[in-house]
N, C-alpha and C positions, 0 to 999 in steps of 0.2 A: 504494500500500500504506500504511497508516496506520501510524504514527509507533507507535501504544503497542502494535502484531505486532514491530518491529523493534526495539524496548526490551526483548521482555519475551522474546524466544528465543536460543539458544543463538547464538555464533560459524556454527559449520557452516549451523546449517536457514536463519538471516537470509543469509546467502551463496548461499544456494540460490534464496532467494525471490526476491532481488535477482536473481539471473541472469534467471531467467525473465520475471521483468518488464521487464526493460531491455535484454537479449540477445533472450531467445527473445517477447519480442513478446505478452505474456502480458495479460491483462486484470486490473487491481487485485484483480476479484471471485474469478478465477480463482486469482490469488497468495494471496489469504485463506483461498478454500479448501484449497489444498494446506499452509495454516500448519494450519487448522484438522484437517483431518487426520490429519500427520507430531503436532499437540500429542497428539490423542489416543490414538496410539499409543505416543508415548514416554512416557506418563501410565502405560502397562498395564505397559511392558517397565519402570520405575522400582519400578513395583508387586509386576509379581512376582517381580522381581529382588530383594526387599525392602531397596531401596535407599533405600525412604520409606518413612514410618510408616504397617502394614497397615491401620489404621483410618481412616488420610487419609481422606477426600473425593473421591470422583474428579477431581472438575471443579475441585478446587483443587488439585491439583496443579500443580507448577511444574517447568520443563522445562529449566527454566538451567542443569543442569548435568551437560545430554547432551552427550559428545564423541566425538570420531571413539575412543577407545580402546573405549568402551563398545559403539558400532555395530560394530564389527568381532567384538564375540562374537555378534551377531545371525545366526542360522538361518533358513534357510526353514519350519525345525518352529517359530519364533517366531512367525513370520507368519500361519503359518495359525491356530496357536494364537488370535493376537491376530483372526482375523476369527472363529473361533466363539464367544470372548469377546464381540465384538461384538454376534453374533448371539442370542448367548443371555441376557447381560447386561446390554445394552445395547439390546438389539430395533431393531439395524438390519436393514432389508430388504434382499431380492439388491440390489436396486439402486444403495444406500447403502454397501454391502459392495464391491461393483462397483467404486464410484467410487473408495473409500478403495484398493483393490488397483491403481488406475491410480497413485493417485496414489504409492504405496512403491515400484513400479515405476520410474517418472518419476525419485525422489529416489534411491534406489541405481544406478539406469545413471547419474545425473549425477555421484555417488560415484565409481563405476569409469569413466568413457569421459571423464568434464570434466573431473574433478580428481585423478583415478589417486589419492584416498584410500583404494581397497579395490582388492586384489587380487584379487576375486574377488565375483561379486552373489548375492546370495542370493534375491534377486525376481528371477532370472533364467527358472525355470521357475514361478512364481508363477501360479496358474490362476484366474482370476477366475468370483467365483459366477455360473450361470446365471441370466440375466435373463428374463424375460416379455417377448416384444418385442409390444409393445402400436400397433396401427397409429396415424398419428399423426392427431389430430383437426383438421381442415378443415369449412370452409364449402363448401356444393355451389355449384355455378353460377347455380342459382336465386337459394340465399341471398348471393351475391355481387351478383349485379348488383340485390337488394334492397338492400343495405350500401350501393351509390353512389348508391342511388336518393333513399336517407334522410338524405341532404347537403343540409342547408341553413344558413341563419341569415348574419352581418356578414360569418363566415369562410368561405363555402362552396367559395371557389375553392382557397383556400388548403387546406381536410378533402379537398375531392375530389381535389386532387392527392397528400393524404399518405395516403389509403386505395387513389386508384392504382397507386403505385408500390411501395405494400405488395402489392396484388394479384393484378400485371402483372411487376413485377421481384423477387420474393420476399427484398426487403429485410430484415436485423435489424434492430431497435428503435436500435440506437445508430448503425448504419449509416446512417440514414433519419438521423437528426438532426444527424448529424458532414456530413452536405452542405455544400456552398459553392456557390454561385450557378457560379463556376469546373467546378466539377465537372460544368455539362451543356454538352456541346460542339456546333462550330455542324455537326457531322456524323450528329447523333441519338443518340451514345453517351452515355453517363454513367460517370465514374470512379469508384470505391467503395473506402476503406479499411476492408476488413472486418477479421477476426479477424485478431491476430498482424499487426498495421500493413501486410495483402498486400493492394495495389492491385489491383483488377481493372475491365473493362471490361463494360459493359451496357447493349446495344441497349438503346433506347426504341421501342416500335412506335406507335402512331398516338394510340394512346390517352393513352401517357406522355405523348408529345410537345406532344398538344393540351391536356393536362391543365396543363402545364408553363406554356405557353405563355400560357395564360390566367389561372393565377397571376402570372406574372412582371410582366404588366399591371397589376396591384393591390397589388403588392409593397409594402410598405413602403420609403421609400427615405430620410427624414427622420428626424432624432433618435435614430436605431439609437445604442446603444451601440457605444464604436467598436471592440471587440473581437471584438463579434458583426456587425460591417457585412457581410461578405462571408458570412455564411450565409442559404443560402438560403430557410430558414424561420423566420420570426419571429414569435414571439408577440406579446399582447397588451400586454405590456409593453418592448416594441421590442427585444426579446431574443433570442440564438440557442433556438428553440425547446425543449426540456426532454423527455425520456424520461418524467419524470411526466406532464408533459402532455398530450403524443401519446398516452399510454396513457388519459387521462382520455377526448381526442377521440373515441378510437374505442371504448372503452367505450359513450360516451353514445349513437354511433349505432349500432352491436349493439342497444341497450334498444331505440332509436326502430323500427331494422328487425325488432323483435321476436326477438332473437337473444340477450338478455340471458338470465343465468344459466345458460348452457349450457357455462361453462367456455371461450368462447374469448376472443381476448386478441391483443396484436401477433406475438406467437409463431405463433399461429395462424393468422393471415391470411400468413405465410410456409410455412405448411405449406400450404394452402388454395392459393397461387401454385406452390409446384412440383406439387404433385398435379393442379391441371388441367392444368398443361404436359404434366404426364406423360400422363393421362388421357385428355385431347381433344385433345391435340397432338401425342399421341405422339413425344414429346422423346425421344432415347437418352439413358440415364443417365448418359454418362461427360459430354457436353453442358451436362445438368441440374447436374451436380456443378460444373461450371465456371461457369454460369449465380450457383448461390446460394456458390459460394466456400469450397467443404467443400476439405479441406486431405486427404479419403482418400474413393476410390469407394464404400467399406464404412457410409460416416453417410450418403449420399445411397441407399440401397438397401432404405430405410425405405419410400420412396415406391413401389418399385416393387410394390404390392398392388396387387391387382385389384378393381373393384366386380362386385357380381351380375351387370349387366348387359353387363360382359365377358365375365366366365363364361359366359353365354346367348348371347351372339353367339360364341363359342368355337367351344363346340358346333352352334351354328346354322350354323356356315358348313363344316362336314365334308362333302366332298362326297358323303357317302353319304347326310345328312340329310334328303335327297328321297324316298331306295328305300324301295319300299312292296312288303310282299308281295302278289305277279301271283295267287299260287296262291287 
């Protein structure tokens, strides 16, 4: 969490961010967001509190001097107030709107259930706007095994193992990079610190394993910096490889396999790895969930759509799909 979040907010919300990040296992990006949208809120409740001067600025408002006396007159008719503010005012989306009602959620159960500062939550029955669940965007199988195909140049063992295991094991971006040469074992598994610092385990099937294998051969193993020695992917600057980087890598070959500009990204080729599992593997979901390390059945449940030609074989295989009228 950056030093000028933790300057610039009140006792209580810096206590909160702190926990999250250091207890509950929180990702910096994720801490900023939850500053960023507890600031924006208490920007509105200062506002029409007329606790700051009504002509202020929104965005210069300053937050330093919300206390637990002040949150405790907060309402749930507050709340909602403050997301059609949002909505109307502000032109956030369901989505946007969404995320900000997880995150007041989050911040007053940690009020009432961490620090028994509130006697009572008022985001308790808090309903969050309807979202559009929009299926998630993948690569088909075709254009996959195009993407490994368009692996070349100095580094090719080293791209076709990091677009493998994006794949094959539906790795995060920070996931894939936070590797340790330690982390592939001599049993085919692979260890993984995903979200909220929880370790998990991950077959390699044939393809990982050979991919791996044949990197590991050309590793760099000379003049590594020696904080990044034990990672297992290193750049061209003898570095623990780089999240910018990785993102350039398989940018550049999307364009080469003709897949550029169509919106996909390292995110994607993790949606693109559980969807085939699901799809041609027919993975169960509760499996899949364990596989990519979702923390509730309900974020892995994205996956389970159907293509057309599920739907056609559906219907194709009713056994009545034969009967023809005799008459």
């Amino acid at each position: 969490m950056k030093y000028e979040i933790l300057q610039s907010c009140p006792n209580i919300i810096r206590d909160f961010l702190t926990y999250n990040e250091t207890i509950k296992g929180k990702s910096s990006l994720s801490v900023e967001g939850y500053y960023l949208d507890l600031q924006s809120f208490f920007r509105y409740i200062l506002l029409v509190r007329g606790l700051v001067d009504s002509k202020s600025e929104f965005s210069e408002i300053e937050i330093n001097t919300v206390s637990i006396d002040l949150i405790k007159t907060i309402t749930i008719s507050d709340l909602y107030a403050y997301l059609v503010f949002c909505k109307n005012e502000r032109g956030n989306n369901a989505a946007t709107r969404a995320r900000k009602t997880s995150t007041l959620r989050i911040f007053f159960k940690y009020l009432c259930e961490q620090t028994h500062q509130l006697d009572s939550n008022p985001a308790l029955m808090l309903e969050s706007p309807k979202v559009k669940q929009s299926l998630p965007k993948h690569l088909t199988l075709e254009d996959s095994i195009e993407l490994l195909n368009s692996v070349d140049g100095p580094n090719q063992k080293r791209d076709f193992c990091i677009l493998t295991l994006f794949l094959n094991c539906g790795l995060r971006l920070a996931e894939l990079c936070s590797l340790n040469v330690g982390n592939i074992k001599p049993d085919g598994t692979m260890t993984v610190i995903g979200k909220g610092n929880k370790e998990r385990l991950v077959y390699l099937n044939d393809a990982c394993l050979n991919a791996v294998k044949e990197y590991l051969a050309v590793r760099p193993t000379e003049d590594i910096n020696f904080a990044d020695r034990n990672a297992l992917f290193i750049s061209r600057n003898h570095r623990r490889i780089s999240n910018k980087t990785v993102q350039h890598i398989v940018k550049t070959y999307l364009e080469k396999a003709g897949l550029g500009g169509q919106g996909f990204s390292t995110h994607k080729l993790r949606h693109t790895a559980a969807t085939l599992m699901y799809q041609h593997g027919q993975v169960d979901i509760r499996v899949l969930k364990d596989i990519l390390g979702h923390s509730n059945l309900g974020t892995t449940q994205i996956y389970t759509h159907v293509s057309d030609s599920q739907i056609k074989n559906a219907i194709d295989s009713n056994p009545l799909s034969n009967v023809k009228n005799k008459k």
